[in-house]
DOGUPA-563887 format. One record per residue: x, y negated, z of N, C-alpha, C in turn. Coordinates in steps of 0.2 Angstrom, whole numbers, plus 5000, padded with zeros to 4 digits. Layout:
<recs>
XYZXYZXYZ...
</recs>
This chain:
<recs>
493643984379494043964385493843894387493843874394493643814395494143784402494243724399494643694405494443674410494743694417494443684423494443604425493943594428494043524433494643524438494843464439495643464442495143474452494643474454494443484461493743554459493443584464493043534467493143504473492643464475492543444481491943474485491943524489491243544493490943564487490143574487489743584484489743544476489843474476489643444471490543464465490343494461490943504457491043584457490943604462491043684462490643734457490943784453490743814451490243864452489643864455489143884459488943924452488744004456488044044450487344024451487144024447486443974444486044054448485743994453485244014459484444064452484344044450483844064446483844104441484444114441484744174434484344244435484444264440484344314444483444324444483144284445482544294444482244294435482644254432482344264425482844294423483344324423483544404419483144454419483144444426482744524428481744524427481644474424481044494422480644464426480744434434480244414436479944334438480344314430479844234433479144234429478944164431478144164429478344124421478144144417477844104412477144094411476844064405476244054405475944114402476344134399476044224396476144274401476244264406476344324413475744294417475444264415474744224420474044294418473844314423473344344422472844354426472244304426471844284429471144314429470744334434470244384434469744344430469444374424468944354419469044304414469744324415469944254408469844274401469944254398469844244389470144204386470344234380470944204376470344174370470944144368470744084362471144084355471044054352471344064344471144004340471643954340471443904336471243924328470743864328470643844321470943784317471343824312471943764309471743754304471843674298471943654293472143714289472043754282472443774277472743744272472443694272472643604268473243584269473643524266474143464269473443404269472943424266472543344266471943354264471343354269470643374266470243334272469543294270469143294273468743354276468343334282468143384285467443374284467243414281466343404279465943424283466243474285465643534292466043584291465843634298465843694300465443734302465243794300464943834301465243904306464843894310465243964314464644024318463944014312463444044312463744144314464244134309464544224307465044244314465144194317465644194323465644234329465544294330465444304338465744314343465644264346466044254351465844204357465944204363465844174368465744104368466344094361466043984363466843974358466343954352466643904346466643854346467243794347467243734347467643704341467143684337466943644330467243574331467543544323467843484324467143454330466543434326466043404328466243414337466243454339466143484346466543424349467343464348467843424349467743344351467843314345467543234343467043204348466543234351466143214354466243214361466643264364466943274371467643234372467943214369468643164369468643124367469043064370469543024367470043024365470442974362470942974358471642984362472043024359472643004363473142964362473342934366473742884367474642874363474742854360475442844358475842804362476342854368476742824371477142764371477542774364478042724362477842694357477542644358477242584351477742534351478042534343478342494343478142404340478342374340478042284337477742284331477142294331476942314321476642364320476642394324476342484323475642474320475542504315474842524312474442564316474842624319474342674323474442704329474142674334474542694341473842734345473442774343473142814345472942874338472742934344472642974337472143024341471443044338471243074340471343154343471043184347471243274347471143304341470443294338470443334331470043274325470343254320470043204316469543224311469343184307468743194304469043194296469743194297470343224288470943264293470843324289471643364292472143314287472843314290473343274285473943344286474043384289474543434288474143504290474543554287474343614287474643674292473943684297474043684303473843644309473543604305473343524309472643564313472843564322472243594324471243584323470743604321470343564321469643624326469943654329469443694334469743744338469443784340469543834344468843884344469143954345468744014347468944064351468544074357468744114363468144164363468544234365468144304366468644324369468544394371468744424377469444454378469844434370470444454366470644424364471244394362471544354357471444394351471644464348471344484344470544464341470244474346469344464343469644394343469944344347469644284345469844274340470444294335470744284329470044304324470144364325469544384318468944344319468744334325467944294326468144214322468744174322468944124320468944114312469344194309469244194300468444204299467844224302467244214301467044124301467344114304467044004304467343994300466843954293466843954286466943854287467643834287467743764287467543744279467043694281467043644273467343614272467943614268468443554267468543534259468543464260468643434254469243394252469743454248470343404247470543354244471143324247471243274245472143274242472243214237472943224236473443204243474043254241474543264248475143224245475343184251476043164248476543234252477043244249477543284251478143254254478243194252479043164255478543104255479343044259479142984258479242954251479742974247479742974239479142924236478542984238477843014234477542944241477642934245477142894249477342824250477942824247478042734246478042734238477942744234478142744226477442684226477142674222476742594219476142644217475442634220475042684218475042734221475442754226475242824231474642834234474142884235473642884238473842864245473342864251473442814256473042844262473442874266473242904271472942884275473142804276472342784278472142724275471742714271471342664267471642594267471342594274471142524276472042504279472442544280473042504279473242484273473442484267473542474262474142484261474442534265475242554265475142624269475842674267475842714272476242704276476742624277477042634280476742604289476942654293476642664301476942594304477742584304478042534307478742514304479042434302479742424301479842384305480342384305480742344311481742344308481942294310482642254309482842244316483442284318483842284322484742284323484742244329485642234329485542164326486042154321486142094317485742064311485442014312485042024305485542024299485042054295485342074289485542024281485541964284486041914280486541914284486841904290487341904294487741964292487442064291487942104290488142114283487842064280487942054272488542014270488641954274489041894275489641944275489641974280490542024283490542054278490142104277490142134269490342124263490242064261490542044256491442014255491342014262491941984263492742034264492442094265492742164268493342174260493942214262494442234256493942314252493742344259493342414259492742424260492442444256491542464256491642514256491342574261491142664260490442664260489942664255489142684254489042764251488642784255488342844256487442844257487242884253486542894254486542954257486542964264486343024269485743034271485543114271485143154273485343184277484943174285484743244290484143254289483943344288483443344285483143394291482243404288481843404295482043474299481743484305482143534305481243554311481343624317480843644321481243654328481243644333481343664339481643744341481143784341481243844341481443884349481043854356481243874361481043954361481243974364481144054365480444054367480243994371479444014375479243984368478743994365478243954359477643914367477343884364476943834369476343874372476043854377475543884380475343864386474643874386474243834391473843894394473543904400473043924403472643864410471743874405471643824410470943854413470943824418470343854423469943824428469443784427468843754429468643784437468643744440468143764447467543724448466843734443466443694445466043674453466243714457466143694464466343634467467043644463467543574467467543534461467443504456467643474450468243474448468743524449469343534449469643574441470243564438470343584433471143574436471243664431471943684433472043704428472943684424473043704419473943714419473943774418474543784418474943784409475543754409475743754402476443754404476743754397477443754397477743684395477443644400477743574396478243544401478643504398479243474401479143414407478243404407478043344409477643354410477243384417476743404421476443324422476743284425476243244428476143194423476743194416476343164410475743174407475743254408475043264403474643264407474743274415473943264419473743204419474043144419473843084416473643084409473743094404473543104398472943154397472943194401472343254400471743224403471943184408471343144412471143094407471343064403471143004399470743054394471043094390470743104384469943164387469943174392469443214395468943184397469243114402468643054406468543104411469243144413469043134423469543094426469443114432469643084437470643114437471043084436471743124438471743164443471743144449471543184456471043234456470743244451470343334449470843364442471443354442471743394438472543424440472543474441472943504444473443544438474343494435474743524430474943594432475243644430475743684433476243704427476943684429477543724425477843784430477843814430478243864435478843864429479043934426479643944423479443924415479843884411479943864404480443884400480043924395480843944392480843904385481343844389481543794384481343764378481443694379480743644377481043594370481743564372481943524369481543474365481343444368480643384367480143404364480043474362479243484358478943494362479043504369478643514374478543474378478743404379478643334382478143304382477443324379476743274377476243324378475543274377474943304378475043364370474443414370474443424363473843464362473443434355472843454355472543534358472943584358472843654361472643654369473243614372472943604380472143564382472143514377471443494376470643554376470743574372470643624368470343674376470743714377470943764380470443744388470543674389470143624396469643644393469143594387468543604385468343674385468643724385468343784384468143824390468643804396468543824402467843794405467943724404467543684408466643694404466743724399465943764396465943824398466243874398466343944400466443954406466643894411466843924417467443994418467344014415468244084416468744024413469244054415469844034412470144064406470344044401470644034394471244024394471644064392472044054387472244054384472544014379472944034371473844014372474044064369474844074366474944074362475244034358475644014352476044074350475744084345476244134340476844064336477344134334477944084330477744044324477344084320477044064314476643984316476043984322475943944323476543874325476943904330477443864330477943824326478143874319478543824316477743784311477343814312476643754306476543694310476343704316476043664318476343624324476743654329476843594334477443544331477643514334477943434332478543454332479043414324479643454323480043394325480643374320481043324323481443334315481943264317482443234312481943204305482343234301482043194294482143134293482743094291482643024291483343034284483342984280483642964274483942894276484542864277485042814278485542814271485242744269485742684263486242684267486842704268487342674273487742634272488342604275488942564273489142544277489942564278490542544279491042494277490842444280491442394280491942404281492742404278493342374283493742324279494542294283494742244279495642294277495942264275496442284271496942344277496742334283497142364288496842414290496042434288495942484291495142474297495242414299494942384305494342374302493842404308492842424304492742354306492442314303492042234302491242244302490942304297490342304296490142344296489342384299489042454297488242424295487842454292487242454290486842504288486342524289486142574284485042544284484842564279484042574279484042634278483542634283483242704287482542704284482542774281481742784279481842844284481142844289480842904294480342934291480242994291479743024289479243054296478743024297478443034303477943064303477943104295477343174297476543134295476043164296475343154296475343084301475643084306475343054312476043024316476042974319476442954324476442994329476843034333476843074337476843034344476743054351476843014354477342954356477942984353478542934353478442904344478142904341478042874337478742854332478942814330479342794326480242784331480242804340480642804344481242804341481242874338481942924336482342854331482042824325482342794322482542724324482442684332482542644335482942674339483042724342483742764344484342754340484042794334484842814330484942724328484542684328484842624324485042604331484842594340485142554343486142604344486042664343486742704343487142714338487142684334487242674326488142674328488242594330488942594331489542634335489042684338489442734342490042704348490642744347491142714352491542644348491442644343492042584339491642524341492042454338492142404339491942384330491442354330491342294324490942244325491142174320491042124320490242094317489842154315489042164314488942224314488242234315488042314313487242294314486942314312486242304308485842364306485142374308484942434301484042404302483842414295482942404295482942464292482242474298482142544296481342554294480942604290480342604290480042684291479642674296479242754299478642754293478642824288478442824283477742904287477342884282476642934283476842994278476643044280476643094273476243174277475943214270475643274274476243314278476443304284476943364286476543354294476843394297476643394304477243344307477043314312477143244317477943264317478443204318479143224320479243204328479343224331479443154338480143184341480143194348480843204353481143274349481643284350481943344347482743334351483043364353483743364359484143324355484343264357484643214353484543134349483743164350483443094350483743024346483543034339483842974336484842984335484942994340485742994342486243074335485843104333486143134331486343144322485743084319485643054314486042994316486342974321486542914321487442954318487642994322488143024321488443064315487843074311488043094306488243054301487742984300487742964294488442904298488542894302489242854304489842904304489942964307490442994307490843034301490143034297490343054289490542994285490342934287490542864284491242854285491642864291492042884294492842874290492442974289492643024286493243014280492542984276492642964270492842904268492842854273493342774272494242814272494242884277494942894278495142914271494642954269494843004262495142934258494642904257494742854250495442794252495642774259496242754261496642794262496742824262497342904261497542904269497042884274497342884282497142954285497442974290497243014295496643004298496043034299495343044302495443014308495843044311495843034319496242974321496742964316497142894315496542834316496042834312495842774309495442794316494942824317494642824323494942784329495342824331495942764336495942704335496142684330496542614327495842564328495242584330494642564328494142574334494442614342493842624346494042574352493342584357493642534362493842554365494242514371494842554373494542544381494642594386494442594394494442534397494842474396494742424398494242354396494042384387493542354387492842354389492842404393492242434396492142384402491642364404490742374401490842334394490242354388490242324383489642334380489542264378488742264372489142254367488542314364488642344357488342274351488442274345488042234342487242254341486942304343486442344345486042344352486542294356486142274363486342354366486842364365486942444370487242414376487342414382487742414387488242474389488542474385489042534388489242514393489542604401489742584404490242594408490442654406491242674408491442714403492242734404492442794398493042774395493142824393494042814390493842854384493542814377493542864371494142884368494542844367494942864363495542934368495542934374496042984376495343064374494643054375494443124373494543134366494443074361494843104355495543124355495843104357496543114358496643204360496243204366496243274368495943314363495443304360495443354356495443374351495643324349496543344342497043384345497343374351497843414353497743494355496843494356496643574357496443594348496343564345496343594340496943614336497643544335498243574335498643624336498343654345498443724346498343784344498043774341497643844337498043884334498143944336498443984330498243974325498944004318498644004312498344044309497844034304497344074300497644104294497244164293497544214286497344174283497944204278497644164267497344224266496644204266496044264265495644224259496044164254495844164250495144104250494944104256494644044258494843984258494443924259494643844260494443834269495143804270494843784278495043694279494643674285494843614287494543594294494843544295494643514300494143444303493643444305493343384306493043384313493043314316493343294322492343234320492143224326491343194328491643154332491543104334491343034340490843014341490643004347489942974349489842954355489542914360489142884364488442914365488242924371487742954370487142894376486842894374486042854379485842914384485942904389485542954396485242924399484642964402484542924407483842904405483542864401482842844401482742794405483142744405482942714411483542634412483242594413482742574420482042554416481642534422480742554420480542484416481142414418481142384413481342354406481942424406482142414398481342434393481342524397480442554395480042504391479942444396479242414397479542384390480042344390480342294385480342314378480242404377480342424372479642464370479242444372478742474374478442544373479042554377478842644380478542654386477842664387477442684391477542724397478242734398478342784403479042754405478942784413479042734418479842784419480442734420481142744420481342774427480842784432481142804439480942884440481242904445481042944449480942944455480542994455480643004463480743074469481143064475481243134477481043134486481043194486480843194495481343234497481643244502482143284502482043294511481743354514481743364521482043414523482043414530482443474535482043504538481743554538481343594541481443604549480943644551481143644559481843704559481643764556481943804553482843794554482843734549483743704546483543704539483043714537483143754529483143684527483143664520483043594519482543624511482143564511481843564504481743504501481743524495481743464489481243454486480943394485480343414481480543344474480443354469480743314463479843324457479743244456479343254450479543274442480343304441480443324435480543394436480643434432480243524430481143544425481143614426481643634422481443664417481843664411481743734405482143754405482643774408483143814409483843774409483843704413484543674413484643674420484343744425484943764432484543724436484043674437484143614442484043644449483643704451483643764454484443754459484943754454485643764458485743684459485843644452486143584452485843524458485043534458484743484463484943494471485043574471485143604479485843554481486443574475486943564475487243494479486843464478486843374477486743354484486043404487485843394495486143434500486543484498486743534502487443514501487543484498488443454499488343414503487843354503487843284510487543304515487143384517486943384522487143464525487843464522488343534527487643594529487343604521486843654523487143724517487243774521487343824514486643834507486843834504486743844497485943874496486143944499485643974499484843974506485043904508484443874514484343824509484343824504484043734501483343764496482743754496482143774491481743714487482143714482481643664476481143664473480543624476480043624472479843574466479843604460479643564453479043594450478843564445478443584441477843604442477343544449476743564449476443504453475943464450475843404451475443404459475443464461474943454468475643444474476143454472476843474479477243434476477243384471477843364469477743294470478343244471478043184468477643144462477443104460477543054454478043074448478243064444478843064439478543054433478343004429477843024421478143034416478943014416479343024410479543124411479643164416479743234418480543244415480443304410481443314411481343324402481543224401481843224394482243194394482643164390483243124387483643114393483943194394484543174398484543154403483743144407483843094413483943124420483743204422483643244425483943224432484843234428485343204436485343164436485143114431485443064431484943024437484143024435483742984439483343004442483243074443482943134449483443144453484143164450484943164455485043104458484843054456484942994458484743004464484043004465483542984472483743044476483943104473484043164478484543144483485243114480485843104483485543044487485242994487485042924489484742954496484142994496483743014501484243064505484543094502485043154507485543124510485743064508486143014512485842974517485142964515485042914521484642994527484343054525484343104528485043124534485543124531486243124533486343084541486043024538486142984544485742984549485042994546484843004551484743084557485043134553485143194556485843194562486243124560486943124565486743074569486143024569485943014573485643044580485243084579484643114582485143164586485643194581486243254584486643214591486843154590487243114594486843114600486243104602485943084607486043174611486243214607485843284608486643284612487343274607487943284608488343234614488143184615488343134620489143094614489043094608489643054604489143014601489742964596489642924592489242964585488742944583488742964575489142964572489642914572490142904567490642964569490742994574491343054574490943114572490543124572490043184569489943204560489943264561490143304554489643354552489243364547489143424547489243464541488943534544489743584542489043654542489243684537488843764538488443774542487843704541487143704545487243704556487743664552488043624561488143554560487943534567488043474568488743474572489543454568489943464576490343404578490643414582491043334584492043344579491743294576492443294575493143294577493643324575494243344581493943404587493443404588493243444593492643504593492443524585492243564582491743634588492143644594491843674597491243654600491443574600490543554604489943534597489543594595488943574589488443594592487943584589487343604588486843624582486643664581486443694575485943644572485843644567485543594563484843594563484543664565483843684566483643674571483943674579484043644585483843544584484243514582484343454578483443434576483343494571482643474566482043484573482143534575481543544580481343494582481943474586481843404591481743354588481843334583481443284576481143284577480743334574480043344572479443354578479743364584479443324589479443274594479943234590480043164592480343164599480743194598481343194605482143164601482243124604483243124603482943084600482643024596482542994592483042944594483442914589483742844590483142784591483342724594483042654592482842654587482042634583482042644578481642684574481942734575481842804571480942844574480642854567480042894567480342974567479943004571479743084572479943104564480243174563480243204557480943204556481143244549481643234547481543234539481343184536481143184530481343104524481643114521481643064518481443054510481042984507480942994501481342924496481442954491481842904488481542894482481442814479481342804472481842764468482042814464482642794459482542774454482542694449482642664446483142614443483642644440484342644438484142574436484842544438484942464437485042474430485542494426485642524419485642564417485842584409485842674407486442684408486642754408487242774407487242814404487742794400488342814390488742874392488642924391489042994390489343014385489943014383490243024376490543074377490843104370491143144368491543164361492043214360492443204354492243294353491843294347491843374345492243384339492543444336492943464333492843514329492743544324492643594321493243634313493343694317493843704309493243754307493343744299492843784296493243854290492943894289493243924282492543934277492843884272492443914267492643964260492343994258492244044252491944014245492343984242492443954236491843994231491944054232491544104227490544104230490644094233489844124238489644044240490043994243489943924246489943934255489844004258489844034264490243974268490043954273490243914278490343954284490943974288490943984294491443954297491243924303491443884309491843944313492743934313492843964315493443954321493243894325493443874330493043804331492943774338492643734340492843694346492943624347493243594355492743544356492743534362492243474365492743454370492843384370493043344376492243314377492043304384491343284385491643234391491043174393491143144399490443124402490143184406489543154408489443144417490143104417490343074423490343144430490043114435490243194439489843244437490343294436489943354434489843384440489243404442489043434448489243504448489043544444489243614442489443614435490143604435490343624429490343674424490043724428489743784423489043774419488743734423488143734419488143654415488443644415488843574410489043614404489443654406489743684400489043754397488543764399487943804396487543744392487543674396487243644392487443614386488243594386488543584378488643644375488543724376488743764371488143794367487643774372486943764369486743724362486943664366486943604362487243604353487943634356488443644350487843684345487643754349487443814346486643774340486443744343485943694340486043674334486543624336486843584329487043624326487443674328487843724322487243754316486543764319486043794315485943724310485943654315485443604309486243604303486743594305487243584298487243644295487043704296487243744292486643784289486243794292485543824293485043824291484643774296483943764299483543724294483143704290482543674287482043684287481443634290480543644288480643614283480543674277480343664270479743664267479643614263478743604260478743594252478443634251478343634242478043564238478043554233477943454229477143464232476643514235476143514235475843484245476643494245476543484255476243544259476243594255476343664259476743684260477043714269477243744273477843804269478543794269478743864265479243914270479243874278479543894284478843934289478743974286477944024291478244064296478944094297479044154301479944134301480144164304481044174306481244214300480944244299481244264290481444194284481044124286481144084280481544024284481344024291481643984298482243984299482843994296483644034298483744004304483944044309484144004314485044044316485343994322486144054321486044084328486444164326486444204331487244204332487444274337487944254340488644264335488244314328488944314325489244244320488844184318488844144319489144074322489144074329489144044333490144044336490344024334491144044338491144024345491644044349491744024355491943974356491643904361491743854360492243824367492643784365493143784370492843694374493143704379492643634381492943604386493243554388493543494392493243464394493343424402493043374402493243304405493243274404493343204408492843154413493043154417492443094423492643034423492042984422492142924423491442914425491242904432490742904437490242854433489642854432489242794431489042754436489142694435489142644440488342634443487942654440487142644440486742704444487242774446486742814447487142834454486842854459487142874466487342954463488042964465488143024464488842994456488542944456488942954447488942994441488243024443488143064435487943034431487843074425487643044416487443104415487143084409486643154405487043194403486743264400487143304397486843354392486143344395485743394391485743394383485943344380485743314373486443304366487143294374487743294370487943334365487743394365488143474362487843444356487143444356486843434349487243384344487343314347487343264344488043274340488443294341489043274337489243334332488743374334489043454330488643434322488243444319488443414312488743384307489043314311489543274309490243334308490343354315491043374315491043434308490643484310490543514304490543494298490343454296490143434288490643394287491243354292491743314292492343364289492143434293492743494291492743524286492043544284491843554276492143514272492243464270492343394267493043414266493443414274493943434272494443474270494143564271494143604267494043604259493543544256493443544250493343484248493943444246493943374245493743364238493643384233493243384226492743354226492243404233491843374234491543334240492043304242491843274249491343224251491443184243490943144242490143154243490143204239489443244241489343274248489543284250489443324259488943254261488343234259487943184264487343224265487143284264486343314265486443394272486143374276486143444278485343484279485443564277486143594278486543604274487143634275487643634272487643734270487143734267486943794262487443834259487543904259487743914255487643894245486943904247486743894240487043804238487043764242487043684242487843674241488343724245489043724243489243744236488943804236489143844229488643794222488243744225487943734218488643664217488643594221489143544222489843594219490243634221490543674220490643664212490243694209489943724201489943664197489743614200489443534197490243504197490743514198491443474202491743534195491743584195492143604189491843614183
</recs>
């Protein structure tokens, strides 16, 4: 069940059916695996069977097949690629396509193409890799301990980057000591793999006539990686043509360049046919780039009343073989969101990004934020328990209140509109209503998440200040056909968050055009604008919606312009309505909106001023971020005898300012939820003390399906963000962020023996029933 918005208004707000549905049910959108190009040939990486060996040589004498590219090959054809987000310190902010030591298993180090992915598989097990192993570390345990072998020499540490953030750390000590109450906890979110329905894939294909390279993939960020593809290749950008047509869902693993796209270029650009390789699942949970892993020292300040004074924690990151392109980002996240919605008098965290053999960790839905929320809203948790207070009480007594608002965090956050404490409030009250549950012999309870969420990616110069490579704006074009029809052209891409409906939604509401005349193009760097950050961290409506609403507005006017000349009135009395230009109060005098376009575009009726066309382009860089919060809830029953955890009610109050289509606001937190619910209860990339891979296939990968999954009830609240035209804020990334907290809060509560213990996820059946055993 979900509760309706109190409007809508027109277009923006209306419960609209997602324009694209319809094409991808029924089977006919494009993915990269539906691409079938005359004389193409598929590829088959060659991967590391190591966590750590030098590369001695390669023989691929026994290989038959049309063209083997050899680490050696590789190496000689490229340069290094770039690491987005360097942070102050960073040891290593390049990384080559394939190096001359694998450090994880699955680490690509070549390619083999014949006329089958089949042959190229078998022709691949013929090339006899030389490899000379090396000791693996398995955790950061094993890579910070005194004496660890050293991933790279000449560092003389594994650690990649540390940094101290918020308050320095004799300032959060000082309150600390001074506090009635201390709550310390040593919290694990543990690593976990993405899992989109599309696994990754590229097809690329050379036109040596034109110098031209065209590559289609499934990435979230076409015009990032043609920028990147262009560096590490040493062409020109303007000879590289991205394509995302349809993506099935990315959640930041799909945001960057990646050795196989690479890969897939060099092999066309020697072959001349087109190539290419599709990632099986096994390849996907080894090798592409996972997310979370971080370990937080916590603590919990307060003073005799209850009131939070101090948070801190040390953060070790586990960052895998290599710094992914956002590199060490996640944990400068989770420490700058740390404080969440409450108010303290310090908060601080130093964190250290640690090496070890596992494959790279980077974006993953939640970004930092979700790790923030656990190890704070479990600290929470557990101050209530040991003060004998109500959860949601001490919450209250302790958040900021709507009139505090705008507010800097002790983390430098600018918070910017909201009413936290009334969504907590709400969803206590929807959880309070719950029928009651059978005595089935089970343990139940209740736990309740809060959080703030960062959206938006932007302005370009917070980016630059934090040295994140990619640029905080976007951009949109937004024109009127001669037609009437209107088009949008946006340099962000979907993987399934509707933009299809939601971007139309935005222009076709300020420019009185029906729904089904509006045509969006995304996802292909020859039709699109600019965009290099594409569709991550929540910014989509916020900073592509931004410029859509900006440019359809100043569109607006100039279409009531050109209309008034046509209509003999004022602009200002002129309305448009169901693809009519009419006079207001007098509705019978209109003129069609395609009538209108024509004679734009042939520079007739033009006001003073005004150029021929009817096209406007807007670039949108947000004066600030805006802060999306939410209150998630979860009752649990556990099974004392088995440790079995099931979630068997769920609420979200959410606030992601205007919701344009609140239907797909609500797909996108029950996603989100659905996510979380896997990492708390579920989900783990496991690796043996030797740093070999023990997650190969969805047999060892647990993911949750729908018996799992309860039905999620969902509210919402608007508080317009002052920064974005339209008033929206992110939403893509919320569902995720508060659902293992809520959950693990619930567990806790259902099983207070051991609540202490509730700091590791998942929340295992084996992990409850062992904590369980250990308590009696």
């Amino acid at each position: 069940m979900t509760e309706q918005l109190a409007r809508p208004r027109s277009l923006v707000g209306a419960r609209v059916r997602r324009r694209e549905d319809r094409r991808l049910l029924t089977g006919a959108g494009t993915f990269v695996d539906d691409l079938s190009l005359p004389g193409m040939l598929h590829a088959a990486v060659l991967r590391s069977p190591l966590p750590h060996a030098r590369i001695a040589g390669a023989d691929a004498s026994r290989a038959e097949a049309p063209l083997v590219l050899t680490p050696a090959d590789v190496a000689r054809s490229t340069r290094e690629v770039r690491c987005i987000w360097v942070l102050p310190g960073q040891r290593q902010t390049t990384y080559p396509v394939v190096a001359d030591v694998a450090r994880y298993v699955g680490e690509p180090l070549g390619l083999v193409v014949a006329e089958t992915r089949a042959a190229a598989e078998d022709a691949a097990e013929l090339v006899e890799l030389d490899l000379d192993p090396l000791p693996a570390l398995a955790d950061p345990d094993q890579a910070l301990a005194e004496g660890a072998p050293l991933l790279h020499a000449d560092w003389g540490t594994n650690v990649v980057v540390e940094m101290e953030i918020g308050d320095p750390a004799d300032a959060v000590e000082d309150v600390i000591a001074g506090a009635a109450h201390v709550v310390e906890r040593r919290l694990r979110i543990q690593r976990v793999t993405h899992c989109p329905i599309e696994p990754r894939g590229a097809v690329a294909h050379w036109e040596a006539a034109t110098g031209t390279l065209t590559l289609w993939s499934s990435t979230q960020s076409p015009h990032h990686l043609r920028e990147m593809l262009a560096e590490v290749l040493t062409l020109p950008a303007e000879s590289i043509r991205v394509i995302a047509r349809d993506v099935g869902g990315g959640f930041g693993q799909k945001e960057h360049l990646y050795p196989e796209e690479v890969l897939v270029s060099l092999a066309t650009m020697r072959l001349g046919a087109p190539v290419k390789w599709i990632e099986d699942r096994s390849e996907s949970l080894l090798s592409a780039v996972q997310g979370r892993d971080h370990l937080h020292d916590a603590r919990l300040a307060l003073d005799a009343d209850g009131r939070f004074l101090a948070l801190h924690s040390r953060i070790v990151s586990n960052v895998g073989a290599r710094p992914s392109n956002v590199g060490a980002g996640p944990a400068l996240v989770s420490s700058g969101m740390l404080p969440g919605p409450y108010a303290f008098e310090a908060v601080g965290t130093t964190f250290r990004a640690v090496l070890t053999n596992r494959p790279p960790t980077g974006a993953y839905r939640g970004f930092g934020m979700q790790q923030a929320a656990w190890v704070r809203e479990r600290l929470v948790d557990e101050a209530a328990r040991e003060l004998g207070v109500d959860p949601v009480e001490l919450r209250l007594r302790n958040m900021l209140r709507p009139e505090q608002l705008p507010y800097l965090t002790r983390t430098s956050q600018q918070y910017d509109s909201g009413d936290y404490p009334r969504a907590l409030e709400r969803t206590a009250e929807l959880m309070r209503a719950a029928p009651p549950r059978p005595d089935d012999g089970r343990r139940r309870g209740v736990g309740f998440a809060s959080y703030v969420e960062f959206t938006g990616l932007g302005p370009t110069a917070a980016n630059q200040a934090v040295g994140f490579h990619l640029s905080g704006y976007d951009t949109a074009v937004v024109r009127v056909e001669t037609d009437g029809t209107l088009t949008i052209a946006t340099g962000t891409s979907a993987q399934g968050q509707g933009h299809e409906t939601t971007f139309a939604q935005l222009a076709a509401d300020r420019l009185g055009v029906p729904l089904e005349r509006v045509r969006v193009l995304a996802g292909d760097t020859a039709t699109t604008p600019f965009g290099s950050a594409g569709a991550i961290a929540s910014r989509s409506m916020t900073v592509a919606g931004g410029a859509i609403v900006r440019a359809s507005e100043r569109l607006r006017d100039k279409v009531l312009r050109v209309a008034a000349n046509l209509l003999e009135a004022s602009a200002a009395d002129l309305v448009l309505a169901d693809g009519e230009v009419r006079v207001r109060g007098a509705e019978w005098r209109s003129v069609p909106l395609a009538d209108v376009a024509s004679r734009a575009w042939l520079g007739w009726d033009l006001a003073d001023g005004d150029s021929p066309g009817l096209e406007e382009r807007d670039v949108h860089d947000p004066a600030g971020i805006s802060y999306s919060y939410a209150t998630h809830a979860a009752a649990v029953a556990v099974d004392p005898e088995t440790g079995e955890v099931e979630v068997e009610r769920y609420a979200v109050v959410h606030d992601c300012g205007t919701a344009v289509n609140p239907t797909v606001v609500e797909g996108q937190i029950e996603g989100g939820v659905a996510q979380g619910l896997g990492i708390a209860l579920l989900e783990e990339s496991a690796f043996d003390a030797d740093g070999m891979p023990l997650c190969a296939t969805l047999m060892d990968y647990l993911l949750p399906t729908s018996d799992t999954v309860p039905d999620i009830e969902v509210a919402h609240q608007e508080s317009p963000s002052p920064f974005v035209p339209g008033g929206m804020k992110g939403v893509g990334e919320g569902g995720t962020i508060g659902a293992p907290a809520a959950i693990g809060n619930a567990v806790a509560a259902a099983l207070p023996e051991i609540a202490e213990h509730i700091t590791e996820t998942p929340l295992s059946p084996a992990r409850i029933w062992a904590l369980l055993r250990e308590t009696r």
